[in-house]
C-alpha positions in Angstrom: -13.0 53.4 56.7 -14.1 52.8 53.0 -17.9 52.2 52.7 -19.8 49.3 51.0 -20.4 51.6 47.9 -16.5 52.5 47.6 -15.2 50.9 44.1 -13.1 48.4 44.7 -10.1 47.5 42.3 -12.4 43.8 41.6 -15.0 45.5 40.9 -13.7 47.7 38.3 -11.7 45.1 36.7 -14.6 42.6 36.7 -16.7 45.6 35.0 -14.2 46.1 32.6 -14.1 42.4 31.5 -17.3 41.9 31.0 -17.3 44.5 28.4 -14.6 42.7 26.6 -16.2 39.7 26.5 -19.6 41.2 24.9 -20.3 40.0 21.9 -21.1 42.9 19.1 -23.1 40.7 16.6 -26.6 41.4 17.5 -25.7 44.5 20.0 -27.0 48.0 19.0 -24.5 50.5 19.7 -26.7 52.4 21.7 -26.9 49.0 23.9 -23.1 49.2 23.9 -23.2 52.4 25.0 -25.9 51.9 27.5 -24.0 48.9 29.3 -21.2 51.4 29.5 -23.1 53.6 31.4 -24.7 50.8 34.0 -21.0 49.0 34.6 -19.7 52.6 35.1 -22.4 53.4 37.9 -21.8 50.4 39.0 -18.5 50.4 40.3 -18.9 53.9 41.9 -19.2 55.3 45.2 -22.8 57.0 46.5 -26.0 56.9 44.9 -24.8 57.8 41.0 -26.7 58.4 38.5 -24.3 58.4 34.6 -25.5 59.3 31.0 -22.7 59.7 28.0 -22.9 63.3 25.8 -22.4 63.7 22.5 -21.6 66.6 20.4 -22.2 66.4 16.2 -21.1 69.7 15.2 -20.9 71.1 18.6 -24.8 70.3 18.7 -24.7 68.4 21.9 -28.0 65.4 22.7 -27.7 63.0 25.7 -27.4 59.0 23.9 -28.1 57.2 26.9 -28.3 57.7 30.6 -29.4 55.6 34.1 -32.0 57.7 35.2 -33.6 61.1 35.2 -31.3 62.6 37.4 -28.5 62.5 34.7 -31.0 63.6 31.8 -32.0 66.4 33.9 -28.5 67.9 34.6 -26.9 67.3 31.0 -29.9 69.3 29.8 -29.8 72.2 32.4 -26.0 72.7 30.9 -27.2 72.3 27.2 -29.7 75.2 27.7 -26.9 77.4 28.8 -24.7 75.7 26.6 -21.8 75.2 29.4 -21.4 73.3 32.3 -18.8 69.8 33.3 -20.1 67.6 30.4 -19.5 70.1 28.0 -16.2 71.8 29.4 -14.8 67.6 29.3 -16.6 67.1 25.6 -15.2 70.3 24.1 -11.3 70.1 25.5 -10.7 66.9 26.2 -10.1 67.6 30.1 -11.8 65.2 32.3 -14.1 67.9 35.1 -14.4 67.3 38.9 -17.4 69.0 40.9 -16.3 68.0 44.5 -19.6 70.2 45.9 -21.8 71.9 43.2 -23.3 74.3 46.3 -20.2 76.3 46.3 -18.2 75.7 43.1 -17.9 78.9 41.8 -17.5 77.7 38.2 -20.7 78.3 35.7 -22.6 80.2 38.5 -25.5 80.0 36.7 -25.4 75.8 36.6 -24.4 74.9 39.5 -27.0 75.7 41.5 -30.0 73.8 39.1 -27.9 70.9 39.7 -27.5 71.2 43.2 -31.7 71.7 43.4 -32.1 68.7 41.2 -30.1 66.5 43.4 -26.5 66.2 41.5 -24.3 67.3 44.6 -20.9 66.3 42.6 -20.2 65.2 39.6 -17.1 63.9 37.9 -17.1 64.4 33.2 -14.9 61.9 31.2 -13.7 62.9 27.9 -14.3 60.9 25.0 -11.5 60.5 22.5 -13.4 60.1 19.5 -11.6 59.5 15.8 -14.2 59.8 13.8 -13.9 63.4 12.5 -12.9 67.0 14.6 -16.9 67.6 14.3 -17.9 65.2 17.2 -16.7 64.9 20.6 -18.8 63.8 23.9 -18.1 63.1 27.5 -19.0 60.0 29.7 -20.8 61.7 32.9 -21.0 60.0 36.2 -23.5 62.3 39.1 -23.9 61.4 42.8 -26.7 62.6 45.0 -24.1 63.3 47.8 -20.9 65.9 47.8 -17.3 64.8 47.6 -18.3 61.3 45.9 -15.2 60.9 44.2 -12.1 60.7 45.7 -8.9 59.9 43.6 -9.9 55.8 43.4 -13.3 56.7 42.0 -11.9 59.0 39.4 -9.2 56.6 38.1 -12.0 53.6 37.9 -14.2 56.4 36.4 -11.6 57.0 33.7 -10.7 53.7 32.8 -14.5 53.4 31.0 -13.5 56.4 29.2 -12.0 54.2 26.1 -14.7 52.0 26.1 -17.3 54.9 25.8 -15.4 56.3 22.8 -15.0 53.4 20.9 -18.9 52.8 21.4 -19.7 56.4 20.4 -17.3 56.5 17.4 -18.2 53.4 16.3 -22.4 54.2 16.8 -21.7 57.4 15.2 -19.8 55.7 12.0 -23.4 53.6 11.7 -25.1 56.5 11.3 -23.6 58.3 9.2 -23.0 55.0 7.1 -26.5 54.2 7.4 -27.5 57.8 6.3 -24.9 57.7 3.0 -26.9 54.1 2.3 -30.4 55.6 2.2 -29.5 58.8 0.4 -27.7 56.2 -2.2 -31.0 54.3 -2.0 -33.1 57.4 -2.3 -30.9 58.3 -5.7 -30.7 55.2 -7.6 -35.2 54.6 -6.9 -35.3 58.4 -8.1 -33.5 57.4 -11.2 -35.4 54.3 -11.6 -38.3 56.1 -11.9 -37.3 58.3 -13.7 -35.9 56.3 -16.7 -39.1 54.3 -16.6 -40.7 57.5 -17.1 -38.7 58.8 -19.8 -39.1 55.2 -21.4 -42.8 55.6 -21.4 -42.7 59.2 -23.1 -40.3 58.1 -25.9 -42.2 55.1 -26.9 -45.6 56.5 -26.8 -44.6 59.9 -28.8 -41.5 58.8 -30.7 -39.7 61.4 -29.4 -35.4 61.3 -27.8 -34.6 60.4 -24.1 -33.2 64.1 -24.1 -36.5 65.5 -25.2 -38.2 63.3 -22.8 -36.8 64.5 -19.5 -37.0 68.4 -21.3 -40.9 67.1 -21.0 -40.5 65.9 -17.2 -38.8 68.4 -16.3 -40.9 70.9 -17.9 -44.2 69.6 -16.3 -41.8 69.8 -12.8 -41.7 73.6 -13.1 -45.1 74.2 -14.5 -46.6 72.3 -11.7 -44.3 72.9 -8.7 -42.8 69.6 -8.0 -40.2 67.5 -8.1 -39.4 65.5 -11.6 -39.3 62.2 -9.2 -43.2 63.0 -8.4 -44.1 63.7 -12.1 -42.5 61.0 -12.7 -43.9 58.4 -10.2 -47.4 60.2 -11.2 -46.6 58.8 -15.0 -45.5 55.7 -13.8 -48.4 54.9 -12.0 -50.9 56.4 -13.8 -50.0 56.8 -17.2 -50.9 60.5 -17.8 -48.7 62.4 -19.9 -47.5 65.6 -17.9 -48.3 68.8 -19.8 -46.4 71.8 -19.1 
């Protein structure tokens, strides 16, 4: 007889709609990815705990999670760098754990899992076209053995896509966001450092070529960067001597 905790098809479908209808304008998508990982818990059997694994470069962090217990596991793998999460991340095969007191699969995990209370456990891999350098895995951990009959892993599986999209799109923004404040970065540095030239070639009548020879011979002299010799000369109006 199914329990009150069993996911029911409702349930899964109702969870899945909701995620439609969010709105993005205003959502982080580390919110995205967070509701991902409450509507997946929600809908499954036992006392679950989920968290969703990425891995840049095959450098694998935790983005968000339910609770501790989810944390706690992903982490005991990413010190031994194997483990469900990262078998699922790295070859794009979802991973059952029916028992983790006698699966005899990473020896050497299963049990710190089974002492920190993940009994089972059931890894969803993320598609994720962004680039071949990141991949990541929605994980969903129960407190009891043999949470996840065929039903849970199907309902399990359908928040895969939703997960991926999330994590390709958040990673996108960052790297986006990064190639915007390395841009910014650049243009200030050249900013201030054609105010600086300007400054040398009026006051000693001398060419724009000669003037950055004269930053940049102060830069080696002193040990810094032209940018700094040149905010110094900005600011203060000190000629940098080499």
């Amino acid at each position: 007889m199914p329990s009150s905790h069993d996911p029911q098809p409702a349930d899964v479908v109702q969870a899945l709609e909701h995620l439609a209808r969010l709105s993005l304008r205003g959502l982080s998508m580390d919110d995205l990815l967070q509701t991902v990982a409450d509507l997946a818990r929600s809908v499954m059997p036992g006392d679950t705990e989920t968290s969703v694994s990425l891995l840049v470069r095959d450098r694998p962090t935790t983005v968000v999670s339910t609770g501790q217990l989810a944390v706690d596991v992903d982490e005991a793998q990413y010190e031994r760098d194997h483990g469900p999460c990262l078998h699922a991340a790295r070859t794009g095969a979802p991973v059952h754990v029916a028992d983790t007191r006698n699966d005899s699969r990473w020896p050497d995990y299963m049990p710190r899992a089974a002492e920190r209370g993940a009994l089972s456990s059931f890894s969803v891999p993320l598609s994720i076209d962004v680039d071949e350098q990141v991949s990541g895995a929605l994980n969903i951990y129960a407190r009891q053995a043999h949470a996840f009959d065929d039903d849970a892993r199907a309902a399990a599986s359908r928040f895969g896509p939703c997960a991926a999209t999330a994590a390709s799109n958040l990673h996108a923004y960052d790297s986006a966001r990064r190639t915007a404040e390395n841009l910014r970065t650049a243009l200030d540095s050249r900013a201030v450092i054609d105010q600086a030239k300007g400054i040398l070639v009026e006051r000693f009548r001398i060419t724009p070529d000669q003037a950055w020879e004269m930053l940049a011979g102060a830069s080696m002299h002193a040990n810094r960067k032209v940018r700094d010799i040149a905010e110094h000369l900005v600011r203060t109006g000190e000629v940098p001597t080499e």
